[in-house]
N, C-alpha and C positions, 0 to 999 in steps of 0.2 A: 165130852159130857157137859162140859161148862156150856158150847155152843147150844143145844139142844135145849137146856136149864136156859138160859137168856130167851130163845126161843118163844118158850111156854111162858115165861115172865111177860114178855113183850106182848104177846097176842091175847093173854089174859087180862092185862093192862088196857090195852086196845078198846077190848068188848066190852071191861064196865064202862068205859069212860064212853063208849058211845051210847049204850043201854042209857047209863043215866043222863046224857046229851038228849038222845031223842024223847027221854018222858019229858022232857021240859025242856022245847027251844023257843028261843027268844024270851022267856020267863026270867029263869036265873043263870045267864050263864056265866058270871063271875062265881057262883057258887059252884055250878059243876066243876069249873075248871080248877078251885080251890079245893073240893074234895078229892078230885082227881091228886092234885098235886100232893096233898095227904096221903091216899091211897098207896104213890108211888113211895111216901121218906116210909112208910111201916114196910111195905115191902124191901125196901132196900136196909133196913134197921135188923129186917128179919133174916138177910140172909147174912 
């Protein structure tokens, strides 16, 4: 169960952080990569 939950985490992870990569490359991508990086401590705070 845990493996399948990591799974979905990961790949959902994956997609925004590319989503928001390709609205804006080469623009901000110290910002994507620091929203990213937020995105990941909420998700990991959340589970």
């Amino acid at each position: 169960m845990s493996f399948t939950k990591g799974v979905m985490i990961g790949s959902l992870i994956t997609a925004g952080t590319l989503m928001m990569y390709s609205e804006s490359i080469d623009e901000n991508k110290k910002k994507v990569m620091k929203k990213g990086r937020q995105l990941v401590k909420r998700i990991k705070t959340a589970m």
